[in-house]
N, C-alpha and C positions, 0 to 999 in steps of 0.2 A: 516443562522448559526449565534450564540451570536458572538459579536467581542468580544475580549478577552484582556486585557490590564493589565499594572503592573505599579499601584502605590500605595501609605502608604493605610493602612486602619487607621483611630482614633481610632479604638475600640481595636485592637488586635495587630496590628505592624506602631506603630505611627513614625518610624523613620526608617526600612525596608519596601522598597517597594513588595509588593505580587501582586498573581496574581487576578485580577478582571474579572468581568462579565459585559458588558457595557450595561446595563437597555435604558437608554434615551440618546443618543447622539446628537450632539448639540454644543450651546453655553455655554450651562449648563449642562455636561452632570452627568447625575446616574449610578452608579456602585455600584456591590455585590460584595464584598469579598470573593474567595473562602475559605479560614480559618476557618473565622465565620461566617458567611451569613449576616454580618451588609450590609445595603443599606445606601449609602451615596453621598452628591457630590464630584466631583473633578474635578479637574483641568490635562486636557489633554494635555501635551507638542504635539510640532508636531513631527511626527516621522524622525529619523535618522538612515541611514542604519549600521547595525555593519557587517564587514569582519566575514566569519565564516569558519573554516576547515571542509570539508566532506569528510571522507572517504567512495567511494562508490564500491560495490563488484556488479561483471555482471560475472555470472555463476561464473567460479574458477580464476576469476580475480581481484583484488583492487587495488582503484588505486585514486589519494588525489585531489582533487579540491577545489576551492575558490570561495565564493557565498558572494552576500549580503542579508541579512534579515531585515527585516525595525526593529528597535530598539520598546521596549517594548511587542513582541510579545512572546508568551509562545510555547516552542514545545515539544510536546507528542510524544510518542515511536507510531508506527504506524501512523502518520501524514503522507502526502503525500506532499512533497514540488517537484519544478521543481528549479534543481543545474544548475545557469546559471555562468559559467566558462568563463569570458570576457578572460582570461591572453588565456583558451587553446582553447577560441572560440566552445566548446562544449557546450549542453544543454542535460539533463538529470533526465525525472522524477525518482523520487524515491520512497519509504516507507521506515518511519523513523524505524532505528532495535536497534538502543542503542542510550545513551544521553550520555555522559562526563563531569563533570565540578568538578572541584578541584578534580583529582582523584579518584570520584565515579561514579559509575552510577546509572542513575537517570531516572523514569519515563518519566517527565516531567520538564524544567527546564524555565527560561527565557533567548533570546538568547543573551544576555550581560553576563550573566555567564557560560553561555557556551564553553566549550574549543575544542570538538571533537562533529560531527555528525556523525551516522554511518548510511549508507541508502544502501538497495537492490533497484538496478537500473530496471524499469521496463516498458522501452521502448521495450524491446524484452526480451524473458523468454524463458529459456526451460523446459518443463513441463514433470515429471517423469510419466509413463502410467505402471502399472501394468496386466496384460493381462495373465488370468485363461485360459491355454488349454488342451487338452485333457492330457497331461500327467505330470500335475503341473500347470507350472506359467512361462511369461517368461518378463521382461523388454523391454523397449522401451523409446523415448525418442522424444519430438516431440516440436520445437521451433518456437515462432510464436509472435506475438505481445502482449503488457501484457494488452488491453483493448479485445483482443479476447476471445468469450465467450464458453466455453465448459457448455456440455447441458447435462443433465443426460438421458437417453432412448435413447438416437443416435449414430448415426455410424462415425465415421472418421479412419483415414487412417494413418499411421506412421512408416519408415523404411518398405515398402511394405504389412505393416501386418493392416487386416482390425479390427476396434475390436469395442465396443457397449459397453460404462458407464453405469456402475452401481451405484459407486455413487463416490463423491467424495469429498476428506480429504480436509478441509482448515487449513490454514497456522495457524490459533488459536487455534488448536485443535478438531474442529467439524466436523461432516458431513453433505453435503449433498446427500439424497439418492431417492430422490419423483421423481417420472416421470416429466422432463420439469425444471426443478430446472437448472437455470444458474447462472455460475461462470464464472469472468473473471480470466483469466489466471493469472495475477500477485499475486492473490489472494490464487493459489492454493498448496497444499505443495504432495498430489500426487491423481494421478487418477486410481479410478479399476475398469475391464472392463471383458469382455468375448470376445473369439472369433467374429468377424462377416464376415457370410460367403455372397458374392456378390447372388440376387436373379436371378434369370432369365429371360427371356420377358413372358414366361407366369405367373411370380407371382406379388404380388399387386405392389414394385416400381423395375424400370424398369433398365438396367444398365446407362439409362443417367440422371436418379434422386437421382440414386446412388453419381455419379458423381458431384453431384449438393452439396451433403451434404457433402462430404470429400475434398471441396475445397479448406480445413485448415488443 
């Protein structure tokens, strides 16, 4: 991944620092301008951490934390940071959901002018399952860890009810829908599925392979 750093460019902002692209790092290092695409050298201070506020929400809860971020670094709306809370002794991945700074919101900013983080905590998630049965539709709701992977063509198990992805919605707006297609949970904003009914010992999987796939 480019490292990413904020200083002047010459070409387009000679006296606000922007954000760059670091080409060659080094002694000497090269950096792009995102602005204008000038390539140019510079001079890289060593980094200093800046205090930052993160407001982070876990299911229907929010709640305010204190981080450090190394200074000069750029953060993006869906960035994924880990909020380390020395005061409340908590640690909490996230995904970045808003930016703040001078009372706008902003894409991306740099974290020196940044005044508010806003991050979905996603150490643990609960994941909405939509489930088509015989006489409509019915909700579920199934909480688990947010690097676990739900699979499209498989079975799991939630509030006793068996049920088979069809495909499923992410958090951006898209689907996926292809046999075998994996999403981790943090990722996901809801899942649709059918009925699945347990097979028997005479059909191809067995009830302890069953057992095998709905360990989540």
């Amino acid at each position: 991944m480019t490292e990413e750093i904020i200083v002047v460019c010459p070409m387009c902002s000679p006296k606000d620092a922007v954000g760059h692209d670091v080409l060659r790092p080094g002694q000497n290092p090269v950096v792009q301008c995102h602005e204008c695409g000038a390539v140019h050298p510079a001079t890289i201070e060593e980094k200093k951490p800046v205090k930052v506020k993160v407001i982070v929400s876990k299911d229907d809860v929010s709640f305010t934390l204190h981080t450090d971020i190394d200074a000069g670094e750029m953060i993006y709306i869906d960035d994924e940071l880990v909020v380390d809370d020395e005061e409340a002794d908590e640690v909490y991945p996230i995904i970045v959901t808003a930016i703040e700074s001078g009372g706008r919101r902003l894409d991306r900013e740099a974290i020196e002018n940044i005044d508010v983080i806003w991050g979905r905590a996603t150490d643990e998630v609960t994941t909405k399952i939509s489930i088509k049965v015989r006489n409509g539709s019915t909700s579920v709701e199934k909480r688990v860890p947010g690097e676990f992977e739900f699979v499209v063509g498989q079975n799991y198990n939630a509030e006793r009810k068996d049920f088979h992805i069809t495909k499923i919605k992410i958090r951006d707006g898209g689907f996926q829908s292809r046999k075998g297609d994996r999403v981790p949970a943090k990722y996901i904003k809801r899942i649709f599925a059918t009925e699945a009914h347990k097979r028997g010992w005479g059909e191809a999987k067995t009830s302890w392979s069953s057992k095998r796939e709905e360990r989540y």
